[in-house]
C-alpha positions in Angstrom: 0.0 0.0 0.0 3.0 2.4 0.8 4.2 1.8 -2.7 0.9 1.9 -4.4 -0.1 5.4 -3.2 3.4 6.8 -2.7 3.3 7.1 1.1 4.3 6.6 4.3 1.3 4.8 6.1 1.2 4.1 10.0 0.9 0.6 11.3 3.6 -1.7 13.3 3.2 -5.2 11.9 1.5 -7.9 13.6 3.1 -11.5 15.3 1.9 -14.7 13.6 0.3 -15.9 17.1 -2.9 -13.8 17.1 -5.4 -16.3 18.6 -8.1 -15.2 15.8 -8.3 -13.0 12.8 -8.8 -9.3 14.0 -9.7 -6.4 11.3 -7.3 -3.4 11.3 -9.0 -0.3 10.1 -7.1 3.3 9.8 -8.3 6.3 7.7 -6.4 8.6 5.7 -7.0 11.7 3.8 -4.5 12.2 0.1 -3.7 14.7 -1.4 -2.2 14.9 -4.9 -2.4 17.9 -6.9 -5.7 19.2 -6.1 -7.0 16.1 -5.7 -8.3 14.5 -2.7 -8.8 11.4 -1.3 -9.9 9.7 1.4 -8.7 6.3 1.7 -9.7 3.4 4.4 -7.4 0.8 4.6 -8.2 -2.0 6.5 -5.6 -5.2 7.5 -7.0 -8.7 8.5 -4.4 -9.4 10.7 -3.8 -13.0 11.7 -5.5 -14.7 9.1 -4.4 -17.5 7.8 -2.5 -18.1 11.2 -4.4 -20.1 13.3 -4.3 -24.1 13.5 -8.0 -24.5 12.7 -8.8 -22.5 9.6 -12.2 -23.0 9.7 -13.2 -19.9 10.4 -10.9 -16.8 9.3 -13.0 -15.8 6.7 -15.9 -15.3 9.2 -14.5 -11.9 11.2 -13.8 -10.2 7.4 -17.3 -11.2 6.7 -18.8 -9.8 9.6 -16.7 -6.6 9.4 -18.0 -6.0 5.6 -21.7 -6.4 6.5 -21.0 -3.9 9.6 -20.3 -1.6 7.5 -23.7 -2.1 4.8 -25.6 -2.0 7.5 -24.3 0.9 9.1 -25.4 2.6 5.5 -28.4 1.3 5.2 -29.2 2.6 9.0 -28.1 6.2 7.5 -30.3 5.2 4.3 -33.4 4.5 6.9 -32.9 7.8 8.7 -35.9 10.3 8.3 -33.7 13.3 7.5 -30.8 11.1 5.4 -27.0 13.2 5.2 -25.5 10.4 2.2 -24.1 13.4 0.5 -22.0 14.2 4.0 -22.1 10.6 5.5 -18.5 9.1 5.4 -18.8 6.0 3.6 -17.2 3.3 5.3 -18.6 0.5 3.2 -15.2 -1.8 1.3 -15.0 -0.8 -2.0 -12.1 -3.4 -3.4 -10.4 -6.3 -1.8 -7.0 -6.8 -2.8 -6.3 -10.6 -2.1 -3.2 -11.6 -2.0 -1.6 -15.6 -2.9 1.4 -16.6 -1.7 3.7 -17.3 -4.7 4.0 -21.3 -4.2 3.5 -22.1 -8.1 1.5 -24.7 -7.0 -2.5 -24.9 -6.6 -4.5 -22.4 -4.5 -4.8 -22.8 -0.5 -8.2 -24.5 0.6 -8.3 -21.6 2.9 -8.4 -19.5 -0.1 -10.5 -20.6 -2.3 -13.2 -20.9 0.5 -12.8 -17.0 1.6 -13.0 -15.6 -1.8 -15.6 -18.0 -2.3 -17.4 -16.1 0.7 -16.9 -12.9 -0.7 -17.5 -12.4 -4.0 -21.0 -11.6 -3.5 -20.0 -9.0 -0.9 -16.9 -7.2 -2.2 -15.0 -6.6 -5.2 -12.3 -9.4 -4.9 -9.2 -8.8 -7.2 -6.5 -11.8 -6.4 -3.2 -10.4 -6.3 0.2 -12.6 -6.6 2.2 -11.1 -3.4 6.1 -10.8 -3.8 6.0 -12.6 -7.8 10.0 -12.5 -7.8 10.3 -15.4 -5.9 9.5 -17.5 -9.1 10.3 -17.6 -12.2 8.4 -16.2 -15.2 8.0 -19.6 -16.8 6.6 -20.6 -13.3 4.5 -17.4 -13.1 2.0 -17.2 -16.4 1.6 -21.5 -15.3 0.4 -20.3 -12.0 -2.0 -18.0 -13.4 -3.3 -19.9 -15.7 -3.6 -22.1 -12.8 -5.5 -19.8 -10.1 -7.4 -18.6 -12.8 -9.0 -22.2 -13.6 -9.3 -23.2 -9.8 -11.4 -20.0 -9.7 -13.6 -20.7 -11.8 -14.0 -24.4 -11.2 -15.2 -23.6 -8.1 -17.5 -20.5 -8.9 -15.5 -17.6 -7.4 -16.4 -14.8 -8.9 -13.8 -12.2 -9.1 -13.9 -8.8 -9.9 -13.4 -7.7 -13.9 -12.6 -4.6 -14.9 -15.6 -3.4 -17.0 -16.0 -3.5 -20.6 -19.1 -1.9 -21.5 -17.5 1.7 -22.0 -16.2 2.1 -25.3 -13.3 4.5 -23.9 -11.9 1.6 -21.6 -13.1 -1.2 -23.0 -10.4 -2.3 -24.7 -7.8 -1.4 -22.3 -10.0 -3.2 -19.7 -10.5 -6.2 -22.0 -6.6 -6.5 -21.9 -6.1 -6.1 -18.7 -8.7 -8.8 -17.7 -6.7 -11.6 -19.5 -3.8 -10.9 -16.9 -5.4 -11.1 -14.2 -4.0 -12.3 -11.2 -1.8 -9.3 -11.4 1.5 -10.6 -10.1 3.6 -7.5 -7.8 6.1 -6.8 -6.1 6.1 -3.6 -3.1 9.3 -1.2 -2.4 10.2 1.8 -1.1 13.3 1.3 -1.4 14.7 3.9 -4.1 18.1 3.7 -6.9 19.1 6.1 -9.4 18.7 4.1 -12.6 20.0 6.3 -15.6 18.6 9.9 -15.1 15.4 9.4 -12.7 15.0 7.6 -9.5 12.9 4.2 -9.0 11.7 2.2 -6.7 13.7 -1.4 -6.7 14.0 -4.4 -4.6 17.9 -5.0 -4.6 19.3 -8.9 -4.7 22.9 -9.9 -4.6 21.5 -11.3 -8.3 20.8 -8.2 -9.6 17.9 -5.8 -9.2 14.0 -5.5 -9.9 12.0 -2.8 -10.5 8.5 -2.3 -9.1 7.6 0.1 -11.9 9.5 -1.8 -14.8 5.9 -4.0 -16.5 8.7 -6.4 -17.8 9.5 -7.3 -14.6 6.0 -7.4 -12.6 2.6 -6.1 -12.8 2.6 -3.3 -10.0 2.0 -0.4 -12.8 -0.9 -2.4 -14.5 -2.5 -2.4 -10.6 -2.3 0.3 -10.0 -3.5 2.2 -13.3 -6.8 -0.1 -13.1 -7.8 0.5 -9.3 -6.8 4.1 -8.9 -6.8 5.9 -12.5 -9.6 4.3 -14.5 -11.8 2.2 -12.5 -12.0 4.0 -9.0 -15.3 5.0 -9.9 -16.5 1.6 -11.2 -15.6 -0.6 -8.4 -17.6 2.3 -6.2 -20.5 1.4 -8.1 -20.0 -1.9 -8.3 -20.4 -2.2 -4.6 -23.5 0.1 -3.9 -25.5 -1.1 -7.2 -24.5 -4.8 -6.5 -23.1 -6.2 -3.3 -24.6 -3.5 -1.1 -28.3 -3.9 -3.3 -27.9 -7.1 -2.5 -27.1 -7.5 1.2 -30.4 -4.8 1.5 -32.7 -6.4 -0.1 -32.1 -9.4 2.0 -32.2 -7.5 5.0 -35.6 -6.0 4.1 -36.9 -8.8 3.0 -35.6 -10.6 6.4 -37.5 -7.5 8.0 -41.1 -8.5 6.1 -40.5 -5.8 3.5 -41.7 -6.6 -0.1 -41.8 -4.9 -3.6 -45.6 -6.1 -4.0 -48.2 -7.8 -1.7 -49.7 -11.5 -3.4 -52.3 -9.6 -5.2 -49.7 -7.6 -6.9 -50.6 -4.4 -5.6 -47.7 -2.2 -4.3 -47.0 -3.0 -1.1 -47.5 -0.7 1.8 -45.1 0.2 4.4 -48.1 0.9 7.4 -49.4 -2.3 6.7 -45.5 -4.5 6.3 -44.9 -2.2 10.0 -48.3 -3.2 11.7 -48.0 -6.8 10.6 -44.2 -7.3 11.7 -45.5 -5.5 14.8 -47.9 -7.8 15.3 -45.8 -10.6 14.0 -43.1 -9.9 17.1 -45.8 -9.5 19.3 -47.3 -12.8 18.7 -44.0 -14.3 19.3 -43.0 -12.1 22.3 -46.6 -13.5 23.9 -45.8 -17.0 22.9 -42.1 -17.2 24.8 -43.5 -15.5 27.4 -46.0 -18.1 27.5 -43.2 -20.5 27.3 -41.1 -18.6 30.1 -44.0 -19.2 32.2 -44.7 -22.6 31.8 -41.3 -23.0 32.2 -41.1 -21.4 35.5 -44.3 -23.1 36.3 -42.3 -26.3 35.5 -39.1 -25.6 37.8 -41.6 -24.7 40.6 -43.6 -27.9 40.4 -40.2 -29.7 40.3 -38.4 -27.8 43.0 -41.8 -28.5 45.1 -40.8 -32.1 44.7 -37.8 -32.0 45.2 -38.5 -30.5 48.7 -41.1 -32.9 49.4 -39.1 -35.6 48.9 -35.9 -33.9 51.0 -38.5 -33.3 53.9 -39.8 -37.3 53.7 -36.1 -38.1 53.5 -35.5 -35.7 57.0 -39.0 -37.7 58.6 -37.5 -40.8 58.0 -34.4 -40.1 59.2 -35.8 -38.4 62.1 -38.2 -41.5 62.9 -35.2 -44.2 62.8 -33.0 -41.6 65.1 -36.1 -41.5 67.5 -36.4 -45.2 67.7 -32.3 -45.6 67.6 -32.8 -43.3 70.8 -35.9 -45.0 72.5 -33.7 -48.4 71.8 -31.0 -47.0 73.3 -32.9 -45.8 76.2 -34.3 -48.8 76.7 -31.2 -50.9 77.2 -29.6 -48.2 79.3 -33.2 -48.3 81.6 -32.7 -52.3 81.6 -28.5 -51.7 82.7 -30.0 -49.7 85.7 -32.0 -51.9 86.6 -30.1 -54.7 86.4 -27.3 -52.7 88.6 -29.7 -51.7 90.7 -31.2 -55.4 91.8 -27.3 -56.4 92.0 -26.7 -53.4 94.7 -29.6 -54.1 96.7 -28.7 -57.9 96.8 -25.2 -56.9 97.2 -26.4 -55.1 100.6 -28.4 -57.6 101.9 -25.6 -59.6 101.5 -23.5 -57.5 103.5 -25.8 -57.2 105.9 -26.0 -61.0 107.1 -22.5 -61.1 107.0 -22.5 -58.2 109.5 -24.9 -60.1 111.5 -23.3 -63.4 111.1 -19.7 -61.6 112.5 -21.6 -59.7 115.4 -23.5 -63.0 116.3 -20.1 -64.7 116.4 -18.5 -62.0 118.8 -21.3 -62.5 121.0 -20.7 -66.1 121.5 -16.6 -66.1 121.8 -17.5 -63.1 124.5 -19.3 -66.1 127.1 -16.9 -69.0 125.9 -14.4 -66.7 127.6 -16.2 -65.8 130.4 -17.2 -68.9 131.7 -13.3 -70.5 131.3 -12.3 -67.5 133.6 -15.1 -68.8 136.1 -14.0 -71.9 136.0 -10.3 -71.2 136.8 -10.8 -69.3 140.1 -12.8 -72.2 141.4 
């Protein structure tokens, strides 16, 4: 982009471990003569990055119909600006294939696949020195069949104006524009041009016998700017709006092939959304109805489980109680019969005192007679 409009643009490049594909936009305002331009480039950084593929085409998607339906949104307005409103819709989509020489990348084929019908997609090939010309016009003549073998439609410069038709025609049949970007300037005879420089020898950007950067940039910014700006407000942009509408309930004509009226399309979307804003409330409710009658349950069955449990505990206890009542008892009737016991045997030894007192007595008796 630096080479292509002879400037200087900001932007630090990105790593290679982005965990997704994130959209880069920056706006710029040219000047050149007394012309000016404002130009919106935007970078889809980390594509093409990621281990799972799958779905890098999807954020670029989603970015492209932010920005139609940002203009349609202006479009809808009751007091429209279009003549002031910035126009952020993406008016050409510079793709650009790595210079393998072999067939295109799955990867590619499917994202240009998804946006032909929502951009104008012009395949580029990035850094063409790195093969041979030989190599170069088979790889076109390769990407160009794999294109169309599998239905991507790219953009083609128009032919239907007599003043650039036939330099259009032309420049159709080289398409993929192979290029090659520098900044880098040498003093080559009496002017200076922008080069890559090899230990081989040197290339220059501008030089169409040694890559297509001129052709690429005469067709996008000197003699179709205009076109491809059309192309994406009569076409892609028509297109993503009458879907839209049509998503919305809007049509051209009602079945009876009367025109259709926008009152009517209103009150019966209106309607339309309340019906269905009545039917999942209806559905909320039964649904909390549901969860109510089962959390009631579940309750019920918690508090049987605690009566239960509370039923065996009291029994356990009463058990328990029992067998402890039966212990006393048991002590009890030993300690009483342990007392009796002690009491004969206190009797028994106070009875036998009593009798060894007389024995005694009556031997002393008998000795002093």
């Amino acid at each position: 982009m630096d080479t292509l409009f002879n400037t200087k643009f900001e932007g630090e490049p990105a790593t290679h471990t982005q965990p997704g594909v994130q959209l880069q936009s920056n706006t710029y305002d040219l000047q050149e003569s007394n012309v000016g331009l404002k130009l919106t480039i935007v970078s889809t950084v980390g594509f093409g990055d990621q281990i799972n593929k799958e779905d890098s085409y999807r954020p670029i998607v989603e970015f492209i119909d932010a920005q139609f339906e940002a203009y349609l949104q202006e479009e809808l307005k009751i007091r429209r600006l279009l003549h002031n409103y910035h126009d952020s819709r993406i008016h050409a989509c510079l793709y650009f294939i790595a210079p393998t020489g072999h067939s295109l990348k799955s990867l590619d084929l499917v994202t240009m696949k998804k946006l032909d019908s929502k951009v104008n997609v012009i395949p580029i090939i990035a850094k063409s020195d790195a093969i041979s010309k030989s190599e170069l016009t088979k790889f076109k003549i390769k990407i160009t069949s794999e294109l169309v073998s599998n239905g991507v439609q790219i953009y083609q410069f128009p032919t239907d104006d007599e003043a650039v038709a036939e330099v259009n025609g032309t420049m159709n049949a080289h398409l993929p524009f192979a290029v090659i970007g520098s900044t880098e300037e040498l003093k080559i005879g009496n002017k200076m041009v922008k080069v890559r420089q090899y230990p081989w020898g040197t290339v220059q950007v501008e030089n169409e016998a040694h890559c297509d950067f001129v052709k690429l940039r005469e067709m996008l910014i000197r003699v179709n700017m205009e076109d491809l700006r059309e192309q994406t407000h009569s076409r892609h942009y028509e297109l993503y709006r009458r879907c839209k509408l049509e998503e919305m309930g809007f049509k051209d004509t009602d079945p009876d092939s009367k025109p259709f009226s926008l009152q009517e399309t209103y009150e019966a979307k209106r309607n339309e959304f309340l019906g269905e804003l009545q039917k999942k409330e209806e559905e909320m409710r039964q649904m909390f109805v549901q969860r109510v009658k089962e959390k009631e349950a579940e309750l019920k069955e918690a508090e049987k489980e605690l009566h239960e449990k509370f039923d065996r505990l009291k029994k356990l206890h009463q058990d328990e109680k029992k067998k402890l009542e039966d212990k006393k008892k048991s002590l009890d009737d030993e300690v009483n019969a342990f007392k009796q016991r002690k009491t004969a045997a206190e009797l028994l030894q106070s009875q036998g005192s009593q009798a060894g007192g007389s024995q005694t007595l009556k031997r002393d008796k008998e000795k002093k007679n």
